[in-house]
MARVEX-220293 format. One record per residue (C-alpha): x, y negated, z; residue number from 1; chain. Coordinates in steps of 0.05 Angstrom, whole numbers. Layout:
// MARVEX-220293
+--------+--------+--------+-----+-------+
:   east :  north :     up :  nr : kette :
+--------+--------+--------+-----+-------+
:      X :      Y :      Z : NUM :     A :
...
+--------+--------+--------+-----+-------+
***
This chain:
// MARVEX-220293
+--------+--------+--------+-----+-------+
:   east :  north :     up :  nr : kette :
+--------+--------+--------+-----+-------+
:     87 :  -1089 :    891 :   1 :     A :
:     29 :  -1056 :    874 :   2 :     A :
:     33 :   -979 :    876 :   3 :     A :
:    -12 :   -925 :    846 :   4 :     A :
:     -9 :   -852 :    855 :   5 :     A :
:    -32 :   -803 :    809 :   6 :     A :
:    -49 :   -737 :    833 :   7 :     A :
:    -44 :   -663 :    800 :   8 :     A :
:   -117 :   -663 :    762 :   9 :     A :
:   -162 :   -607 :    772 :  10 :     A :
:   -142 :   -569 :    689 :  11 :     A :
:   -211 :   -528 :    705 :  12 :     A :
:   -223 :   -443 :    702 :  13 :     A :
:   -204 :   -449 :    780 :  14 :     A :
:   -136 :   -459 :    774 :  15 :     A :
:   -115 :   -484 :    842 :  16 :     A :
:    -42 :   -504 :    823 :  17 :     A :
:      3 :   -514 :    767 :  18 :     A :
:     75 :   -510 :    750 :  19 :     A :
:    115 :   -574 :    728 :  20 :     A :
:    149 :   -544 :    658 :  21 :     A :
:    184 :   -600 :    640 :  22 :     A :
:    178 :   -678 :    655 :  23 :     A :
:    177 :   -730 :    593 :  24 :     A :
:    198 :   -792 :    634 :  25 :     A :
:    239 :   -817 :    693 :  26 :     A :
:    249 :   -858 :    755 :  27 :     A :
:    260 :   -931 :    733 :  28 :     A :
:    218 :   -911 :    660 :  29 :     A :
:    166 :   -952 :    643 :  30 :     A :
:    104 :   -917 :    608 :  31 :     A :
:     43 :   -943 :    579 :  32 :     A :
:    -28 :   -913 :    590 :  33 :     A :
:    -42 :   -852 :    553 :  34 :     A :
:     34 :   -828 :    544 :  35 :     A :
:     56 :   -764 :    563 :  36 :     A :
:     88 :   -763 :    619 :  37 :     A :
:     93 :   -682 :    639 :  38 :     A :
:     84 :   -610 :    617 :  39 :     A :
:     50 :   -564 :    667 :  40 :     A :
:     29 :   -489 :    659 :  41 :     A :
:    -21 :   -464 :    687 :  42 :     A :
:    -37 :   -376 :    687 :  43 :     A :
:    -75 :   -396 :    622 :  44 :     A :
:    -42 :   -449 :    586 :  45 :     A :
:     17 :   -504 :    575 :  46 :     A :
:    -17 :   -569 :    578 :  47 :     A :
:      3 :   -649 :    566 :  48 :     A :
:     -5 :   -695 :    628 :  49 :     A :
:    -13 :   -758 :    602 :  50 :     A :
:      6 :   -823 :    649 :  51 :     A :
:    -60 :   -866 :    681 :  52 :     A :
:    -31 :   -921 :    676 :  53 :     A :
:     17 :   -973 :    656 :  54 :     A :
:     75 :   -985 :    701 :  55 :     A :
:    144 :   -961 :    723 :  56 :     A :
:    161 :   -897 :    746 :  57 :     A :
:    180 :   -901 :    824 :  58 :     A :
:    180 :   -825 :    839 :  59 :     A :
:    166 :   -754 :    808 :  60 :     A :
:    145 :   -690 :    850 :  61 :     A :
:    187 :   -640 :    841 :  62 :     A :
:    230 :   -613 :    778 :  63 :     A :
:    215 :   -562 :    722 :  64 :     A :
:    199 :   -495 :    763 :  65 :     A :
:    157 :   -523 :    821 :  66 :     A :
:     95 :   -515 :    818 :  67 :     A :
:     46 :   -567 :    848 :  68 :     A :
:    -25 :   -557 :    875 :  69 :     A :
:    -85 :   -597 :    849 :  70 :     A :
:    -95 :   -661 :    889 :  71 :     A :
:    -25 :   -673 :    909 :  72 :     A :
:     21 :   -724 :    892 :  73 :     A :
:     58 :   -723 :    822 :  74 :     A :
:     72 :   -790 :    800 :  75 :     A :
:     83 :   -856 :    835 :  76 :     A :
:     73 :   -910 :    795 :  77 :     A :
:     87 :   -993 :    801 :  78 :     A :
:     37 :  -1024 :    764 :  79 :     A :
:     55 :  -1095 :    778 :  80 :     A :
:    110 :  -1076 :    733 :  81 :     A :
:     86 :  -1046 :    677 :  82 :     A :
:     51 :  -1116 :    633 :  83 :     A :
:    117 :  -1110 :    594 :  84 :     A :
:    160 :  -1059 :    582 :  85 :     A :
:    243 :  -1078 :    604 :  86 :     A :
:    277 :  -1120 :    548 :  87 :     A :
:    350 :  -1082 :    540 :  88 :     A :
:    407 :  -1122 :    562 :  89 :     A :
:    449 :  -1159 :    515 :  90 :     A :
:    514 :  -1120 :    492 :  91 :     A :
:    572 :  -1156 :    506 :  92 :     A :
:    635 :  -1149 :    445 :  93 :     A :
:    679 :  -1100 :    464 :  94 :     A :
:    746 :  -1126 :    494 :  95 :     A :
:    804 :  -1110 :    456 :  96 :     A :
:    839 :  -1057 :    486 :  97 :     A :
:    907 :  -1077 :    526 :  98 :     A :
:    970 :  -1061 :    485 :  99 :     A :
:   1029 :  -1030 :    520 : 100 :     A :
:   1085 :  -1069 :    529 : 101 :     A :
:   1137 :  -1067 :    475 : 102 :     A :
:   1200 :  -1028 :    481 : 103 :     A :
:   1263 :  -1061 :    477 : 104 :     A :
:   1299 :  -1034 :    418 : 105 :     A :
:   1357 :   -993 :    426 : 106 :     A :
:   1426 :  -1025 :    431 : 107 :     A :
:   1479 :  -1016 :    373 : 108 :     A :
:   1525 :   -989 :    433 : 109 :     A :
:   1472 :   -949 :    461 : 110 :     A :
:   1481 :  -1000 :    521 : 111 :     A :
:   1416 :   -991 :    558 : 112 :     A :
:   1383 :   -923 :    522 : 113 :     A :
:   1381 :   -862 :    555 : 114 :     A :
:   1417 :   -806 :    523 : 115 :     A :
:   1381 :   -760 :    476 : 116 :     A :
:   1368 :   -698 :    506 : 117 :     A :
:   1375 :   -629 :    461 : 118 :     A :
:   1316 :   -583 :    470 : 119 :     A :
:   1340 :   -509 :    477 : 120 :     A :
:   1333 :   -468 :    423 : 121 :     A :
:   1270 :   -422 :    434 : 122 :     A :
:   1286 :   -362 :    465 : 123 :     A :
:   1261 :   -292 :    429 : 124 :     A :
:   1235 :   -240 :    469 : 125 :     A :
:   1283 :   -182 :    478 : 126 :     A :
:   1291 :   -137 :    431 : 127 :     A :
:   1339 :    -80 :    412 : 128 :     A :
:   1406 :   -116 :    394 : 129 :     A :
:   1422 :    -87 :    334 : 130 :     A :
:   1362 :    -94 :    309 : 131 :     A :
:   1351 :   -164 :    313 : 132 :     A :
:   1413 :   -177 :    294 : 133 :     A :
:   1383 :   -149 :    227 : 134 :     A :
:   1318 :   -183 :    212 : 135 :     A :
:   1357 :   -235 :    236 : 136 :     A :
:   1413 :   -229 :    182 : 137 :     A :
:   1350 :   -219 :    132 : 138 :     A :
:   1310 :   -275 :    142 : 139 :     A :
:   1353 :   -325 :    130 : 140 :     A :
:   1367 :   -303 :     68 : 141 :     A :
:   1301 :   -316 :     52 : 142 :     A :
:   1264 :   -380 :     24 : 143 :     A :
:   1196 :   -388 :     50 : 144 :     A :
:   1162 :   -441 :     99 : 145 :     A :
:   1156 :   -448 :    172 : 146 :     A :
:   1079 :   -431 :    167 : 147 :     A :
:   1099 :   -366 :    122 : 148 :     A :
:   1143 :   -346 :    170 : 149 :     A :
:   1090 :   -343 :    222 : 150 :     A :
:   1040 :   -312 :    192 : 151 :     A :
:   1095 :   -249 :    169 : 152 :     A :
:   1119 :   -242 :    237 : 153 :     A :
:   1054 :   -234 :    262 : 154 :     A :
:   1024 :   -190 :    210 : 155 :     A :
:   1090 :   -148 :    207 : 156 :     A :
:   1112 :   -163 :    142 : 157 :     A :
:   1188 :   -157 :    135 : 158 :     A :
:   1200 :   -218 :     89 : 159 :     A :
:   1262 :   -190 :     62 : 160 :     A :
:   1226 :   -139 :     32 : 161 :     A :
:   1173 :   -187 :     -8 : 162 :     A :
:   1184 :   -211 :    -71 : 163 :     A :
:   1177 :   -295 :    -74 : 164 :     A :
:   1135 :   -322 :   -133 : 165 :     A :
:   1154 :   -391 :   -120 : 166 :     A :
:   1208 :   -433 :   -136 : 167 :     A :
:   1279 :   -403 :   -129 : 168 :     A :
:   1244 :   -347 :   -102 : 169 :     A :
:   1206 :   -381 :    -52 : 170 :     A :
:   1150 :   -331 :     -5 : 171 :     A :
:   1088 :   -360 :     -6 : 172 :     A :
:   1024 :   -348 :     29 : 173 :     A :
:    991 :   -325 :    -41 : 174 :     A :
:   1053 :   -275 :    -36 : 175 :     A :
:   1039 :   -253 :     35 : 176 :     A :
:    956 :   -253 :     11 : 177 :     A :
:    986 :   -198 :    -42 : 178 :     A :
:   1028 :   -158 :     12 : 179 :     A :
:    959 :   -156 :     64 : 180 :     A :
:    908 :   -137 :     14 : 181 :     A :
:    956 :    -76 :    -29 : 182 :     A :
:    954 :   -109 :    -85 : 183 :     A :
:   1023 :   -120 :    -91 : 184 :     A :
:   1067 :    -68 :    -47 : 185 :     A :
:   1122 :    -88 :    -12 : 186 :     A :
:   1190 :    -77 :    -35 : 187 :     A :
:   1217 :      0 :    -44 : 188 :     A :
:   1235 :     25 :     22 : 189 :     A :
:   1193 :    -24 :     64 : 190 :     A :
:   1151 :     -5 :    114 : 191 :     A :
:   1078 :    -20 :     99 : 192 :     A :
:   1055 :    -88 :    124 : 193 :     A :
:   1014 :    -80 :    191 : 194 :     A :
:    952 :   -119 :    193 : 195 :     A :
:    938 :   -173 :    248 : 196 :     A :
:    929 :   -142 :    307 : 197 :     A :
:    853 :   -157 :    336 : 198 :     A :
:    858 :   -207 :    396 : 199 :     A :
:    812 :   -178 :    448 : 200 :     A :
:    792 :   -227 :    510 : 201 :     A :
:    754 :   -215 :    581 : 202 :     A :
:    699 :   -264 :    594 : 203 :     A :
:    686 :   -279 :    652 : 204 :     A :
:    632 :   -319 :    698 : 205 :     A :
:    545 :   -322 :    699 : 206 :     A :
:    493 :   -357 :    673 : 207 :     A :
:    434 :   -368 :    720 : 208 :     A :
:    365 :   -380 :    684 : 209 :     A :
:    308 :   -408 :    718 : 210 :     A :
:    247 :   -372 :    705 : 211 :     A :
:    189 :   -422 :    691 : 212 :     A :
:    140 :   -434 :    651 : 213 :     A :
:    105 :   -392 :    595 : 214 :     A :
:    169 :   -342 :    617 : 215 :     A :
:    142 :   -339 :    686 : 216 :     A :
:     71 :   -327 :    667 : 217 :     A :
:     94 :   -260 :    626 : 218 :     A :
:    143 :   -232 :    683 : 219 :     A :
:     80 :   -248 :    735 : 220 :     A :
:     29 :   -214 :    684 : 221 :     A :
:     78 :   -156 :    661 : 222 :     A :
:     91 :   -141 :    735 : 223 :     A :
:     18 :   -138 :    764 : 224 :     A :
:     -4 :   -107 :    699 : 225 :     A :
:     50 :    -37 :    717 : 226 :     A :
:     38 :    -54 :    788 : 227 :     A :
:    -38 :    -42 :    780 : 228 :     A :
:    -55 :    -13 :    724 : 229 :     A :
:    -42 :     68 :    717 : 230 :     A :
:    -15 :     69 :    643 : 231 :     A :
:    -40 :    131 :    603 : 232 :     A :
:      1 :    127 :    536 : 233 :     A :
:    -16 :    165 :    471 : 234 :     A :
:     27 :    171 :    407 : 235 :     A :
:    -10 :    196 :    340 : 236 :     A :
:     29 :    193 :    277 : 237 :     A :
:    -16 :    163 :    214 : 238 :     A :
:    -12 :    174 :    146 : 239 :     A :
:    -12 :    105 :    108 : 240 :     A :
:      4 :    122 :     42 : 241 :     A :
:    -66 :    122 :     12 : 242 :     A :
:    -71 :     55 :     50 : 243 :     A :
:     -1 :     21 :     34 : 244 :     A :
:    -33 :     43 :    -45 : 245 :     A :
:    -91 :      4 :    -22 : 246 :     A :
:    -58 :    -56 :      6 : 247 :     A :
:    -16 :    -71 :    -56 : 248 :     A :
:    -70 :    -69 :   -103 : 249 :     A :
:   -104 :   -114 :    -74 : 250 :     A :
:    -49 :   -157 :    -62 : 251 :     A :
:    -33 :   -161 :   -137 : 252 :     A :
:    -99 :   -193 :   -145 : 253 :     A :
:    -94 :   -250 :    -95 : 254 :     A :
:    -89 :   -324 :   -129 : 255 :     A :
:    -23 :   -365 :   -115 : 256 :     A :
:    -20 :   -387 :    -45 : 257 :     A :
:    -70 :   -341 :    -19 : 258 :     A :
:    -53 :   -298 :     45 : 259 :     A :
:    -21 :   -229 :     31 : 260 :     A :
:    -44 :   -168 :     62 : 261 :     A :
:     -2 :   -135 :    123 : 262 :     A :
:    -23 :    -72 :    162 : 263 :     A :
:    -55 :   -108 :    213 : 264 :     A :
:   -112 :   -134 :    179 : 265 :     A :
:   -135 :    -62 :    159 : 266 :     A :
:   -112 :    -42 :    238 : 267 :     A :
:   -158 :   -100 :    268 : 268 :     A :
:   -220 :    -84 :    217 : 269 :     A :
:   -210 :      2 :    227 : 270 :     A :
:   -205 :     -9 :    310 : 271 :     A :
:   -283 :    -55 :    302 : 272 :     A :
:   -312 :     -7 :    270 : 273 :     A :
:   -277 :     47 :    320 : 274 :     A :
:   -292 :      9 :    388 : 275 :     A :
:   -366 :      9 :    373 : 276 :     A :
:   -367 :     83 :    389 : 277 :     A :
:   -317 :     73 :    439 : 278 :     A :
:   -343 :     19 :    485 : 279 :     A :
:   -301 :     40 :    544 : 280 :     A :
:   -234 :     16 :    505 : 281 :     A :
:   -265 :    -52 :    494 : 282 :     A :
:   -271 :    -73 :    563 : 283 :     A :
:   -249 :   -114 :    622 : 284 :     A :
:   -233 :    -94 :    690 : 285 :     A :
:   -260 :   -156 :    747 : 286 :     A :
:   -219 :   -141 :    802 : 287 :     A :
:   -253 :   -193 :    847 : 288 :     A :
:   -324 :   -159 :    838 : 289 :     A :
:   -297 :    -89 :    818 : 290 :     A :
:   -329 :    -81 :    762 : 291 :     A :
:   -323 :    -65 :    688 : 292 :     A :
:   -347 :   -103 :    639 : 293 :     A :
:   -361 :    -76 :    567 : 294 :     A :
:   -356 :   -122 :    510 : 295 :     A :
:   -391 :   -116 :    449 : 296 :     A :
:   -358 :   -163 :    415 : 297 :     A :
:   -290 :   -140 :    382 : 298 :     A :
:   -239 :   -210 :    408 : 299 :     A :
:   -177 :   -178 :    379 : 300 :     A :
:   -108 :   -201 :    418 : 301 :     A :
:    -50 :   -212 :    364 : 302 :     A :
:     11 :   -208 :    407 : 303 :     A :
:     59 :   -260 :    378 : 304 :     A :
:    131 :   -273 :    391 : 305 :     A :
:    145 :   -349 :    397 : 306 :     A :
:    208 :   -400 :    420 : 307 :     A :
:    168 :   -395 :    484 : 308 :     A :
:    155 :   -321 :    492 : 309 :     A :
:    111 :   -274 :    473 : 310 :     A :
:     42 :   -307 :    462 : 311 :     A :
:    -32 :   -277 :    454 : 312 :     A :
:    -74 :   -319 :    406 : 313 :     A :
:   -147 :   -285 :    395 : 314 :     A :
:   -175 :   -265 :    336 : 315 :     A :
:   -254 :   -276 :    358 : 316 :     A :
:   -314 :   -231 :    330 : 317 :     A :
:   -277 :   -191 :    283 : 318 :     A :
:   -322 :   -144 :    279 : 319 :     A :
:   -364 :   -206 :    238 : 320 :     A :
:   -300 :   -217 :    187 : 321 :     A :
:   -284 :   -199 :    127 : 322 :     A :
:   -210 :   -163 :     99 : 323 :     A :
:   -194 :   -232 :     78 : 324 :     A :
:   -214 :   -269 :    134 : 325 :     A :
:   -185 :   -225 :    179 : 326 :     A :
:   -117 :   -232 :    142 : 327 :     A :
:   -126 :   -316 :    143 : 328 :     A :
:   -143 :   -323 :    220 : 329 :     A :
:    -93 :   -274 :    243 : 330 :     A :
:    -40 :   -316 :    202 : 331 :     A :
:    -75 :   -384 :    231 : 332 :     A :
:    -75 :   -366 :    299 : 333 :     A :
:     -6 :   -334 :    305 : 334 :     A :
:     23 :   -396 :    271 : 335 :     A :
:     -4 :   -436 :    315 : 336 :     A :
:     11 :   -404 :    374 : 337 :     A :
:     84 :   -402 :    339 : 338 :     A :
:     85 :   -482 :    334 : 339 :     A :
:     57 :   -485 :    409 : 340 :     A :
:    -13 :   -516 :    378 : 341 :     A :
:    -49 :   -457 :    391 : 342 :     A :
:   -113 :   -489 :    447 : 343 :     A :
:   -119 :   -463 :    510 : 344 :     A :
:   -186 :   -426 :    479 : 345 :     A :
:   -142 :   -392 :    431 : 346 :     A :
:   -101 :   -363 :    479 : 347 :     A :
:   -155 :   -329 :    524 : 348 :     A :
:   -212 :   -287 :    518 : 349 :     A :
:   -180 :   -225 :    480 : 350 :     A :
:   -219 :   -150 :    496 : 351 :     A :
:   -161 :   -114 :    466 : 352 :     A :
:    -94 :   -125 :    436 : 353 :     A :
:    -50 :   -108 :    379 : 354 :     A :
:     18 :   -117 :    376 : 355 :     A :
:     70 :   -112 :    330 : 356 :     A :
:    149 :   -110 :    322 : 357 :     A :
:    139 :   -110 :    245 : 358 :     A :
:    203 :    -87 :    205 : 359 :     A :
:    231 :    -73 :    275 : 360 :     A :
:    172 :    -35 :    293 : 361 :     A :
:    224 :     36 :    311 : 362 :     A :
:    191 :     99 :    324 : 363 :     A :
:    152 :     97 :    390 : 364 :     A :
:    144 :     50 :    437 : 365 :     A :
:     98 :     35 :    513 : 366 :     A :
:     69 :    -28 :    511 : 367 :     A :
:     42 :    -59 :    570 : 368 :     A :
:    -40 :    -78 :    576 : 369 :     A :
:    -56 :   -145 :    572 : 370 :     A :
:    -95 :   -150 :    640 : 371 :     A :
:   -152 :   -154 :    643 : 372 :     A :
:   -163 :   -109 :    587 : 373 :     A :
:   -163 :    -42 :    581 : 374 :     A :
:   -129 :    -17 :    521 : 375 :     A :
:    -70 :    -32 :    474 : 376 :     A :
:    -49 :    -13 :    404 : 377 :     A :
:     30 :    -14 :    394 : 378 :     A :
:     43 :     -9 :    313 : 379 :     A :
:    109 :     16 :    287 : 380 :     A :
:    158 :     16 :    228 : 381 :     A :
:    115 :     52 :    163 : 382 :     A :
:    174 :     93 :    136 : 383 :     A :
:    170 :    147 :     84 : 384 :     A :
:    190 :    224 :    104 : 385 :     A :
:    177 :    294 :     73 : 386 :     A :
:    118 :    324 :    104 : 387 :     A :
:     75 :    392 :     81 : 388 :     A :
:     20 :    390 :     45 : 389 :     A :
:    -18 :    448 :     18 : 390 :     A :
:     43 :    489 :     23 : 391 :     A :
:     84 :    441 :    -14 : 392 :     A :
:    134 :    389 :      5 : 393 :     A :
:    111 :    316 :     -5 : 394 :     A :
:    135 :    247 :      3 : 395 :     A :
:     86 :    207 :     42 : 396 :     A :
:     88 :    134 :     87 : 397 :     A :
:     76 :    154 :    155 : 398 :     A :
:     78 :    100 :    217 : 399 :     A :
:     60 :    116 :    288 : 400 :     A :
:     17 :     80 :    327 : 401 :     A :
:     33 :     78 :    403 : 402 :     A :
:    -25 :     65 :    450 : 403 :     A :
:    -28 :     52 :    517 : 404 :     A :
:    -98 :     56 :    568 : 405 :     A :
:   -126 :     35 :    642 : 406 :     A :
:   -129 :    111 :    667 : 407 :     A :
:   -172 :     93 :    715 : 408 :     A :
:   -242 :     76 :    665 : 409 :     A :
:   -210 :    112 :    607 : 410 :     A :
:   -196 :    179 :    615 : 411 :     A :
:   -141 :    215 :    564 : 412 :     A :
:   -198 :    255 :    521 : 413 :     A :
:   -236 :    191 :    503 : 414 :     A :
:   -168 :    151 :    496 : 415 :     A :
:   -151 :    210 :    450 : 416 :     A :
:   -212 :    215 :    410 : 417 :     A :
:   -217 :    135 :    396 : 418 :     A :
:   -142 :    139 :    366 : 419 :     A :
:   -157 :    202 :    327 : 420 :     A :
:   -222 :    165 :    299 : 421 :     A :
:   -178 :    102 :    288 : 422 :     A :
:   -126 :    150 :    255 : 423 :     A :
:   -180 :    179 :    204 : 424 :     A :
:   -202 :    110 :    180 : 425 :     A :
:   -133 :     83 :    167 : 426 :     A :
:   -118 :    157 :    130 : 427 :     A :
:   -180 :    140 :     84 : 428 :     A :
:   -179 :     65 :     75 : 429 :     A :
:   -247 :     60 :     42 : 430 :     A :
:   -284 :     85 :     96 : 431 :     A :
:   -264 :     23 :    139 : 432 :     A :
:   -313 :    -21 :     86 : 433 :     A :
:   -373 :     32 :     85 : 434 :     A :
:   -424 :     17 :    133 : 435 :     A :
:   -450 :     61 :    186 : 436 :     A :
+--------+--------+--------+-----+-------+
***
């Protein structure tokens, strides 16, 4: 037997191990070269291991959650095995399954049977006397089926009081339907029909989750991120009616099939014109070499909740893109980061990031940098409210934005004055497309 051992392979950007998400094949499988055999994360990305070889499965490292450094073991193969894959065996017909023995049949004499046994009548729960000698007395005056019955004892419908619409009088469960829903009361003098009482259980026991995966990569980012990072937040209310005005005009004008206009494209093309006076906000901290690093290049993060978790594909050089071709690539790259093709490419490299709850948006929120960046933009629910203007009540869309900034290069006045400028562009939508 010929064995071959394929080691964790070096996925590149330095990562020095990986975590085994979830395994594609077995012990005893046979794969052929090129089929994927594994899903491992790394701090950047998911990625498809695919198998070296062609042979049979003889051992796997580890299970989904372990995480495995580069170079060291994860598959044993045979390959003196793998020329063919394993024919299945032949399915042998079922056997026909034994039949009990017959009985003998019960003498004439009943010589040889058992005596039949009487079951005991049920016994009620206890109850005044007299009055269930009553409802006794009543019911069995009346015609209506076992299942009727049941379903008036335990709604509380007296039956004597209900008035049968079938045959000789007979209840039925259209009648007790009637009774329940007041559209036919009960008898004179009967009490009113009680509804089903609500059957309330305890549950009991746990579920334990194992955190891996892109799951894992979030808690481990969200944690150093609050750990590290001294979170200055900043709430401005914004005034979108002018723009919501905008964004449905232009909406009415765009061909079948096209991509409709949200907020965000007007957000992401405002905050590129913003960030170019406000170079501090577009910026990564390196905390190896301690140093900033000032982008001029807007890469705007679109944070995007998938079956996975929350995802950030990158919307690159938007200060280079048009309304339009903002509105396409944010759509592209969320929807691919939705189906889980988003590239490892797509999902790195942001300099600051919007996110979104959309029509869950609420009032405020605190969201949490996206390491190694420096700022964040949190949009929320665009409602309509009565606000002053000139003296006079008015009805106007207003939706907050919630920010959040690295205290520690951005200090609150220049966090301030970027959202204030970002607020005054989104107020007057056409000075987004006038240049200078």
């Amino acid at each position: 037997m010929t064995r071959y051992v394929f080691k964790m392979p070096d996925l590149g950007e330095g990562t020095v191990e990986a975590e085994i998400v979830a395994w594609h094949v077995k012990v005893g499988d046979h794969v052929a070269e090129d089929q994927v055999m594994a899903e491992v994360m790394t701090e950047k990305a998911a990625v498809e291991v695919p198998a070296p070889v062609t042979g049979r499965v003889v051992a796997l490292a580890g299970g989904p959650g372990d995480m495995v450094r580069v170079g060291a073991e994860l598959v044993v193969f045979d390959t003196d095995s793998g020329e063919g894959f394993a024919e299945p065996a032949p399915e042998h017909a079922a056997e026909p399954a034994p039949q009990p023995p017959p009985q003998p049949a019960p003498s004439r004499s009943g010589e040889g049977a058992a005596p039949a046994r009487q079951s005991p009548a049920p016994q009620a729960s206890p109850q005044p006397a007299a009055a269930t000698a009553r409802e006794a007395v009543r019911a069995s005056r009346v015609m209506a089926s076992p299942a009727s019955r049941r379903r008036a004892r335990e709604a509380g419908i007296d039956l004597a009081q209900v008035q049968g619409s079938g045959p000789h009088g007979r209840i039925t469960r259209k009648d007790l339907d009637a009774v329940l829903s007041g559209a036919v009361p009960a008898a004179p003098g009967a009490p009113p029909a009680k509804r089903p009482a609500m059957t309330l259980a305890m549950r009991t026991g746990t579920e334990e989750i194992k955190v891996i995966g892109v799951r894992r990569v979030i808690a481990n980012r969200m944690t150093d991120a609050k750990r590290n990072i001294p979170h200055f937040a900043y709430v401005e209310e914004v005034d979108v009616t002018e723009l919501e005005s905008l964004r449905q005009h232009l909406n009415a004008k765009v061909p079948a099939g096209s991509t409709s206009l949200t907020y965000l494209p007007f957000l992401v093309a405002a905050l590129a014109r913003v960030l170019e006076q406000y170079p501090q906000c577009n910026a990564w901290f390196d905390t190896e070499r301690n140093t900033v690093i000032r982008h001029r290049a807007v890469h705007a993060g679109i944070a995007t909740q998938t079956p996975d978790g929350l995802k950030v594909p990158v919307v690159r050089h938007a200060e280079a893109r048009t309304l339009w071709d903002l509105a396409d690539e944010i759509k592209r790259v969320s929807d691919a980061a939705r189906t889980g093709k988003a590239t490892k490419e797509e999902l790195t490299g942001s300099t600051i990031t919007v996110t979104s709850l959309g029509k869950l948006g609420g009032i405020v929120s605190t969201p949490i940098i996206n390491a190694p960046e420096m700022g964040i933009i949190g949009v929320n629910k665009a409602i309509e409210r009565p606000v002053v203007m000139n003296g006079a009540i008015a009805v106007r869309r207003i939706m907050n934005l919630s920010t959040s900034f690295d205290h520690r290069f951005v200090d609150g006045y220049d966090a301030a004055a970027m959202v204030q400028a970002l607020k005054d562009m989104l107020e007057h939508p056409a000075t987004i497309f006038i240049p200078g």
